[in-house]
N, C-alpha and C positions, 0 to 999 in steps of 0.2 A: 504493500500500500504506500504511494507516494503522501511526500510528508508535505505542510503549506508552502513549505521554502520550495520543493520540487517541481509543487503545480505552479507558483510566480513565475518561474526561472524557464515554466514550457511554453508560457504564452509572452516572451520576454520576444519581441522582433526588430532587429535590426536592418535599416538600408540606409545604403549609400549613392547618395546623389551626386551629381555637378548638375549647373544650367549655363552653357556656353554660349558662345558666337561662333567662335570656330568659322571664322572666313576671312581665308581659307583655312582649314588645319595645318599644325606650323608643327615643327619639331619641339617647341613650346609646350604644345596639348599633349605631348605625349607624357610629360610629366606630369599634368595634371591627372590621365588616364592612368597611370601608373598607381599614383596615388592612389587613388579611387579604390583601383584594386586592392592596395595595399591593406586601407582600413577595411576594406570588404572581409579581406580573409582574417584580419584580427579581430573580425567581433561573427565571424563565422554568417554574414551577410548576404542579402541579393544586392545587386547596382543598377545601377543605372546614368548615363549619361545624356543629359537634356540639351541639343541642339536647338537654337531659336531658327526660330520659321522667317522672320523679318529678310526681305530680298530688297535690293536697290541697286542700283549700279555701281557708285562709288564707292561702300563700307560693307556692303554683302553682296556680294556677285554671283555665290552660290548658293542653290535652292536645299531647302533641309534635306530633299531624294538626293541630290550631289553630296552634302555632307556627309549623310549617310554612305553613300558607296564609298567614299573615300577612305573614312575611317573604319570600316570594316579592311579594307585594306594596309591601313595604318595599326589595325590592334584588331583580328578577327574575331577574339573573346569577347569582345568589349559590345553591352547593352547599348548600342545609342536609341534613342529615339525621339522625337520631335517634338518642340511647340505647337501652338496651332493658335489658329484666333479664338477659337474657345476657350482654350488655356495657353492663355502667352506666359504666364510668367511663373517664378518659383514656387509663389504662392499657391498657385492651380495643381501644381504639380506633388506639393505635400500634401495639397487634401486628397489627392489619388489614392497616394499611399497609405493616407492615415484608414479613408475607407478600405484598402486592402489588409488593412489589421497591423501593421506597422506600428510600432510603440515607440522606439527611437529612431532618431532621423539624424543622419550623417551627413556635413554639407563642406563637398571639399573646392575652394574656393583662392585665388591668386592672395598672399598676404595682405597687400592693400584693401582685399576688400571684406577681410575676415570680421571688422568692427562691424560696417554698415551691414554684411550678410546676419549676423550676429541679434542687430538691433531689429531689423526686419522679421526676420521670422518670427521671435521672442516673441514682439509687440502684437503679432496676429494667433500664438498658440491659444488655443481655446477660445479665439472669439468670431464670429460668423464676421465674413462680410464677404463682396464681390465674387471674391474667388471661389467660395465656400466654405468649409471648415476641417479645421484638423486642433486637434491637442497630442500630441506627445508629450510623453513619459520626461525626453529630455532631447533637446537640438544641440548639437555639436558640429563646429564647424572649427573644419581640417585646413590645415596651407599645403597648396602646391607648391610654395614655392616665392621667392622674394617678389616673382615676374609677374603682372597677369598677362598672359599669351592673348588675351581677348583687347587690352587696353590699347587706346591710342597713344602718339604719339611716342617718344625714345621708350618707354617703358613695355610698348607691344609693339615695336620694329621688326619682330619678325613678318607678321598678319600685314603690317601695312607695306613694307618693303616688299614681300612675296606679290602684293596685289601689281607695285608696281614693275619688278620681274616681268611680270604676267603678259602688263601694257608691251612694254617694250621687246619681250619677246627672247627673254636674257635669261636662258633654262640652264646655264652654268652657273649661274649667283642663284635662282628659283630653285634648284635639286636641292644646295645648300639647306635650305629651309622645309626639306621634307627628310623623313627617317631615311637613313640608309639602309634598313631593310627592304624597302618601296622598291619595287624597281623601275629603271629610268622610263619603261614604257607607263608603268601608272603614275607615275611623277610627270610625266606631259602631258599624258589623258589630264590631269587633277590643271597643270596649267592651260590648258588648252578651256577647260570648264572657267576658270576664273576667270581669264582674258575676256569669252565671249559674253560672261554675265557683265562685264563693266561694259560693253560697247551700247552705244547712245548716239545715234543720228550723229550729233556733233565728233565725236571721236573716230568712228566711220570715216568721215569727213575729209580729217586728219591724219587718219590712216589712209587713205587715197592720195590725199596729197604729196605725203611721203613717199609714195612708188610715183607717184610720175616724174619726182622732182630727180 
């Protein structure tokens, strides 16, 4: 006959989250990925990593289906799965969990942004709104890492430098910025995908000009 501490500790659930950008995936995200795993198997967990759905030309060029292919190639283990406009954001994504029976909730996140991820979740555990609802047991958020791989400017130079790779068509500095276990065919396919998500009437344009000039 199992004792109270026995039956607490059977309905005890652990997952591990990220909610990225991831555009493009950088050699960056694989750290973050890594991580993920990491806490995953220390607390004997599922995961999951949460790509946003957001597309535009100039800061996400690829579509969450592109991300998705990619990163399965960059980490084949690896849970990715998508935003959506129904649930765009982290919040959406813990009340998933919380209705999936989930009791603790792991959120591994770039050091800068371990406060704000920290303060947000907290401030919504146990209380209804937009999103819907979750309470957890307890929210704990992980560092990837000094970097965010997602962030602009010098602190996410990977993501924004690979975009521009991309433009110019410069797959010797672009490989740099993808694992070296990718190999150089899916490392072109992944630039060939980011190039054509930034083009825009205007860049087109641009790029014509440059061949005839």
């Amino acid at each position: 006959m199992k004792t109270l501490f026995q039956l607490s500790e059977a309905v005890e659930k652990h997952h591990v989250t990220a909610f990225t950008r991831m555009n493009p995936p950088t050699t960056g995200h694989m750290q973050l990925i890594d991580k993920v795993h990491s806490v995953a198997k220390d607390h004997s967990a599922d995961h999951s990593v949460v790509v946003s759905h957001s597309q535009d030309p100039k800061k996400n060029p690829l579509s969450s289906d592109q991300k998705k292919k990619h990163l399965k190639r960059f980490s084949s283990e690896t849970n990715v799965v998508a935003s959506s406009k129904e649930h765009p954001t982290i919040l959406h994504h813990l009340s998933s969990l919380h209705k999936a029976g989930v009791t603790h909730a792991h959120i591994v996140a770039g050091s800068d942004r371990h406060d704000e991820m920290h303060k947000l979740t907290n401030a919504y555990n146990g209380k209804k709104a937009g999103h819907g609802y979750y309470k957890f047991k307890k929210i704990t958020i992980h560092s990837a890492g000094e970097r965010d791989p997602d962030a602009e400017g010098t602190s996410g130079v990977s993501a924004t430098k690979q975009r521009e790779h991309a433009v110019s068509g410069n797959f010797k500095e672009f490989r740099k910025g993808v694992p070296s276990h990718v190999s150089d065919a899916h490392a072109k396919d992944l630039m060939n995908d980011v190039k054509n998500g930034q083009k825009t009437k205007k860049n087109e344009e641009l790029e014509m000009e440059s061949l005839d000039n």
